[in-house]
N, C-alpha and C positions, 0 to 999 in steps of 0.2 A: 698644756699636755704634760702628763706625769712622765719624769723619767723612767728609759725603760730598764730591767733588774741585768744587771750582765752577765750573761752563760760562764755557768760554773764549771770546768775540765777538772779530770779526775786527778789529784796530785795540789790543787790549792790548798785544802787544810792541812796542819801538822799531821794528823794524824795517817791520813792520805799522800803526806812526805814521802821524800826519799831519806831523809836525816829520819822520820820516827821511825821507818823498814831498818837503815841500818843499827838503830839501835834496838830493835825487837831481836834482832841477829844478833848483836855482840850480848843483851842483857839476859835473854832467858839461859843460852849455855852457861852463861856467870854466873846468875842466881840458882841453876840448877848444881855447879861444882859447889856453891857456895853451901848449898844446902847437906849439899852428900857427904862435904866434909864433915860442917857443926850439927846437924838436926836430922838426919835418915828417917822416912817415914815406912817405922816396918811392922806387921803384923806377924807374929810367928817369925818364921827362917827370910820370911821373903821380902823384900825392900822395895815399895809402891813407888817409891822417889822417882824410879826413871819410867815406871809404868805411866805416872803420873803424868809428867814431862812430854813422854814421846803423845801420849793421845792428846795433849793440846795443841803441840805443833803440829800435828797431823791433821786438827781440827781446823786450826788457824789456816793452814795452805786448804783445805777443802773449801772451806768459806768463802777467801780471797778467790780459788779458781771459778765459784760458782759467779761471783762479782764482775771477775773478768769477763764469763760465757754471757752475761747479761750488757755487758759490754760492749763486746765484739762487734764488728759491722760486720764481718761476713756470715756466712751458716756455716762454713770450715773452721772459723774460730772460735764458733761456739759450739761446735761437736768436739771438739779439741779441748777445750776447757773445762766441759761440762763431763767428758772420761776421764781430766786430771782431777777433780774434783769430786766426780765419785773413787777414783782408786785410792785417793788419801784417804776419802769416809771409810774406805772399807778396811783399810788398814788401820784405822782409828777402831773401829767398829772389833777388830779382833785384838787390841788391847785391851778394849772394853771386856770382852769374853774371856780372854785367859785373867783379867785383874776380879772380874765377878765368879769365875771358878775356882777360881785358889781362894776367897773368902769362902764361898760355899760347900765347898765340897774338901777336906783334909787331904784327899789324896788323888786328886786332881794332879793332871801333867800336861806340863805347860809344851807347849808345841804341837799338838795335837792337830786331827785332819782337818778340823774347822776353823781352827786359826791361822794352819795352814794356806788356806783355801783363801779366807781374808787378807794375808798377807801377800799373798802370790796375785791379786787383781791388782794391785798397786805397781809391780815395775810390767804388768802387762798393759794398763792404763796410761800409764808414764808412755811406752812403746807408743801405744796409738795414737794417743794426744798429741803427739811427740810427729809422728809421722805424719797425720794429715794436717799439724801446723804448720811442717815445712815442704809439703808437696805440691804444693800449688803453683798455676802456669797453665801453659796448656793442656789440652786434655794430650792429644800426640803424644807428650812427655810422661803418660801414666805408665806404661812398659819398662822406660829407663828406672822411673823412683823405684818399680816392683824388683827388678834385675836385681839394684843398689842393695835393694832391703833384704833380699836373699842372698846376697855375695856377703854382706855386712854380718849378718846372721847365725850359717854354716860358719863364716868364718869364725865370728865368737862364740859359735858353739864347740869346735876345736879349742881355742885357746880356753874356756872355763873345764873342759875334761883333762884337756894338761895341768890348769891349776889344782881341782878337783879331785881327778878319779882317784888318783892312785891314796891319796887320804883316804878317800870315801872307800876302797876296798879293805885298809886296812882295820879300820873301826866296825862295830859291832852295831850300826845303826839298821833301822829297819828298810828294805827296798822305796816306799813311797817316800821317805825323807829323805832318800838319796836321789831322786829322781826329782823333788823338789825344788832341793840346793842347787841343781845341777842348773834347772828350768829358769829358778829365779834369778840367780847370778845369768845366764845369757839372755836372760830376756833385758834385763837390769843394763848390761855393758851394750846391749845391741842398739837399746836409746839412747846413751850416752854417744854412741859413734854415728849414730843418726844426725843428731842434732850435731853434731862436731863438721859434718860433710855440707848441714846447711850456712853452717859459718863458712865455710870455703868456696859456696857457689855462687848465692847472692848478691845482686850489685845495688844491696839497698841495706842502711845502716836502720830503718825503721822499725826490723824484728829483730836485730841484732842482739841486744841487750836481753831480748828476752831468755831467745833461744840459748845464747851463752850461758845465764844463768839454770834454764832447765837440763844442759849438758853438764854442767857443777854438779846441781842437786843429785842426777844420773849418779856419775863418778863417785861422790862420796858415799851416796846409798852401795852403790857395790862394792866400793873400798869396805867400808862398814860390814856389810854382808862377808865378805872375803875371811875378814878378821873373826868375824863370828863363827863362822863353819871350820875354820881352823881350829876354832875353838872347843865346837864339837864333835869334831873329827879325833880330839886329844894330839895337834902336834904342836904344843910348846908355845900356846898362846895367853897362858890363864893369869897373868899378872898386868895385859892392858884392860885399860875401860875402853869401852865403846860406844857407851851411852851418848856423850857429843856428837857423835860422827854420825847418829840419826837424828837427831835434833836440828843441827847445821844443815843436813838434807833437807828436810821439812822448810826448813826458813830459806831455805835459796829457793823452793817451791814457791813458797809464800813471796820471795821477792821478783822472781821473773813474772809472776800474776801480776805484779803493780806494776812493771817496768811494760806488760805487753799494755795494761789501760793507760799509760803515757802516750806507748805508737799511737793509741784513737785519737789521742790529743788532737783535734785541726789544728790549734797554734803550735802543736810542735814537727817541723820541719825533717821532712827526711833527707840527711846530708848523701851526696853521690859520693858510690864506694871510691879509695886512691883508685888511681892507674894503676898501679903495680900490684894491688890485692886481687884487679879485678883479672888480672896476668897471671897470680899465683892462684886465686882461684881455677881459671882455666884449668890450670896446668896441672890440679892438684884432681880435678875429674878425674882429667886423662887417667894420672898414674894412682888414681882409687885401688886396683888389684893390687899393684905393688905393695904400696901401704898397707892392706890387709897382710900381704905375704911376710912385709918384713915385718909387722908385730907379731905374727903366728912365729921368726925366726927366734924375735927378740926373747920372747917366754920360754921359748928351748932353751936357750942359752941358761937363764935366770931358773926354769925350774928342770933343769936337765934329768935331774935323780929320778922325777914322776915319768919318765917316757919306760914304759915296759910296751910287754906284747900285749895287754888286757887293752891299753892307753891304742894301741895302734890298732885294734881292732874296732874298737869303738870311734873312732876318730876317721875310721875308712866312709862310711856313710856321709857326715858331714863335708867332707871330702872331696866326694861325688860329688854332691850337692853343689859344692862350690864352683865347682868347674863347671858346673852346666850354669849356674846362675851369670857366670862370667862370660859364656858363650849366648847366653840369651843376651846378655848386655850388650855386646856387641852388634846380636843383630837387630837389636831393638835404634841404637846408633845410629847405626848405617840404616835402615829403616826410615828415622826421623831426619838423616840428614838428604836422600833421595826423597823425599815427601818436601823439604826445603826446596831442592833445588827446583823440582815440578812446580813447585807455587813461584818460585823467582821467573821459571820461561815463562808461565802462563802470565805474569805480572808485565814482564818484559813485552811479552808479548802484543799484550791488550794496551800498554802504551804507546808502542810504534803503531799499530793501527790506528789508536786517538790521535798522535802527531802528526801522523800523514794526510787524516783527513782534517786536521785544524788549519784554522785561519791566521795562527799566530807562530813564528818560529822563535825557538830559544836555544839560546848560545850561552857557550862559558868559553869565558878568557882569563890570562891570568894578570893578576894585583900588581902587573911590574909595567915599565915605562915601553911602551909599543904597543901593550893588550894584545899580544898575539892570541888568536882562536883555538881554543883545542876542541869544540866542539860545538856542532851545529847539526840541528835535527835533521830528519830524511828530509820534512817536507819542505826544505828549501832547494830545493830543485823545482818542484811545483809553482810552488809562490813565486818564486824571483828568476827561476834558470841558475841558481847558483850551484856549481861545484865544489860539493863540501868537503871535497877531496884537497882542493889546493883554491883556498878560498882567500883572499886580499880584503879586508872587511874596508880600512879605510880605502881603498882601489876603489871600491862600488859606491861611497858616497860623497855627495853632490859636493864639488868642491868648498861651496858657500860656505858647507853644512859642518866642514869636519871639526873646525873650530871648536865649535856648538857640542858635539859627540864626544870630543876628546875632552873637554870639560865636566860634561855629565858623568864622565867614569872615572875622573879624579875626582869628581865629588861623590863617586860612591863611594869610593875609599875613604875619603875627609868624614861624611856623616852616614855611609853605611846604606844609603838606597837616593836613588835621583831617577828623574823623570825626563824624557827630550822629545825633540818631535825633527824628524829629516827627511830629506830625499834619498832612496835609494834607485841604484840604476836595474832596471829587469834586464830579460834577458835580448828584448828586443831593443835598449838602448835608450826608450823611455824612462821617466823619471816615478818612481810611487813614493807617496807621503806614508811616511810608519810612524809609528807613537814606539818609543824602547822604554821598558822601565828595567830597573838593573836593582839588585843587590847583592851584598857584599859576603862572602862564607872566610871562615876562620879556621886556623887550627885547634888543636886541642889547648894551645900556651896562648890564644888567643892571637895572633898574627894574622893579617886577612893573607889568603891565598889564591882565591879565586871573586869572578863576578859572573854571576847570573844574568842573564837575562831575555 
């Protein structure tokens, strides 16, 4: 029999590395500063160099997310990939068109509605890709993620008009380019706090990696953005480059696509989040408004000079907004934790009925010397006459027998499950044969504390 070829997981070849991604990330910014220093590639006034740059890496993450979407095991993560993958193409795609208009036409201008429009499906792409990769769970839970994503939202639509407006009123731009920058940057920071909240919920390190790095890519694409609008606004930005800072976006794109084809990996292991993350998580749900509230304080502070009356009027709607999505949060909450509790009675429920009418009663006692009882089902009153109220376990069986019993639950403790066979007394003072089988439960540090059985 011929050997058989052994399944190939995405991440075996260099190329398909974690060492070749990190140096596709450290090399093209190099090679790109490296160029713009010694070699500028320029026609006329205008320098292709970082035209050139930005639509490869824009290419390279469309590609890799198309890779990933063909990937995926779910249909969530291939709708998710297959939107980050078209929003890089299309942002590639209006590179392409302002770099083939300024060859063709002399008096061509760059930023125009069409490129616009290319460029603005990229952090809306980002947003949704972004959202339905970390939404998942149950369906119940679709109200919460909706509440989150409009509390998260309104609120970074506030914070980008405090960063924004008051620039944007002072320069001489036209209404859709202000309505753009404004659109782009909160749609841009609204993924980036997306993916920031799925780091803090999850109790599973298997999309971690990803989502982290598509929360990077977010963050710099807006940083970058920020710096750019400032720029265009004319307030005192014209001596940084900014050419890296979308490049580096692009490539942290292009690396959370390889990093999410690892989670497919079967041979790679999803490690359980700490204890304490999965505690700071909780707790970091809870206080989600807060946090929204105190970076909307933090930005006052930092950009105080921008708060006028234009700034407060505009700022009132999203406002609104806020407060309602924060009051639907709530009831969406309390909603899914009364829909918990209904499912825990009915659950509760329908097992004391199986108990009562089974043939078999199960008890826990605890891992220490006597095995005192702390719990014995209803239907030992049925079965045996026993009162499970003030119940003497070794009292009820057969003197012979106890020997026998109290070995069997040191030895659950010693190897973790044992098996016996006894008399116990009913209620009528007769003797019945029972089969006990017992096993062993532990704490979280591993300590047995209880026995089953």
């Amino acid at each position: 029999m011929l050997p058989s070829t052994p399944a190939t997981s995405p991440g075996k070849s260099f190329f398909a590395s974690r060492r070749a991604v990190i140096a596709l990330l450290a090399g093209i910014p190099l090679a790109h500063l490296i160029l713009q220093r010694n070699s500028p590639i320029e026609f006329g006034s205008i320098d292709f160099l970082p035209l050139l740059s930005w639509g490869l890496v824009s290419l390279l993450a469309g590609v890799r997310s198309l890779i990933s979407a063909r990937r995926a095991e779910t249909r969530q993560a291939r709708v998710a990939w297959v939107l980050l993958a078209v929003g890089a193409l299309l942002w590639m795609a209006g590179i392409v068109y302002e770099s083939v208009g300024s060859l063709l036409a002399a008096d061509f201008v760059f930023g125009g509605s069409v490129s616009r429009f290319l460029y603005l499906a990229y952090p809306v792409a980002m947003l949704a890709g972004v959202y339905i990769l970390t939404s998942g769970g149950p369906r119940s839970l679709g109200a919460i993620h909706l509440a989150n994503l409009g509390a998260i939202g309104s609120a970074t639509l506030v914070c980008t008009l405090l960063i924004l407006l008051e620039p944007v009123i002072r320069s001489s731009n036209e209404t859709s380019y202000i309505v753009y920058s404004i659109t782009d940057l909160t749609v841009l920071l609204t993924a980036a706090i997306v993916a920031l909240t799925f780091l803090w919920s999850k109790e599973t390190t298997r999309l971690r990696p990803a989502i982290a790095l598509l929360f990077l890519s977010a963050s710099v694409h807006a940083a970058a953005n920020i710096g750019f609008y400032y720029r265009v606004f004319e307030v005192g930005t014209s001596g940084t480059s900014l050419d890296v800072y979308w490049l580096v976006a692009f490539l942290l794109h292009y690396w959370a696509a390889h990093e999410h084809d690892k989670a497919q990996d079967p041979l790679v292991e999803s490690a359980p989040q700490a204890r304490w993350l999965t505690d700071f998580a909780g707790f970091a749900q809870v206080t989600l408004p807060a946090v929204l509230l105190l970076g909307i304080l933090i930005l006052l502070l930092f950009f105080s000079a921008n708060v006028s009356q234009a700034f407060i009027i505009a700022a009132m709607p999203p406002a609104v907004a806020f407060a309602f999505f924060l009051a639907l949060r709530d009831w969406a909450i309390e909603r899914h934790r009364q829909r918990l509790m209904d499912d825990l009675h009915d659950s509760y429920t329908l097992n004391a009925q199986v108990l009562k009418a089974s043939p078999g009663l199960i008890f826990i006692c605890a891992a220490t010397p006597g095995f005192p009882i702390s719990y014995i089902s209803e239907n030992g009153k049925a079965l045996f006459g026993i009162d499970i109220d003030n119940f003497d376990f070794f009292h009820h069986v057969h003197p012979d027998d106890r020997r026998a019993v109290s070995s069997a639950l040191q030895q659950t403790i010693a190897s973790g499950a044992a098996s016996t066979e006894f008399r116990l007394r009913n209620e009528d003072g007769s003797w019945l044969w029972v089969d006990q089988l017992t096993v062993l439960k532990h704490d979280a540090a591993g300590n047995p504390t209880e026995i089953v059985g």
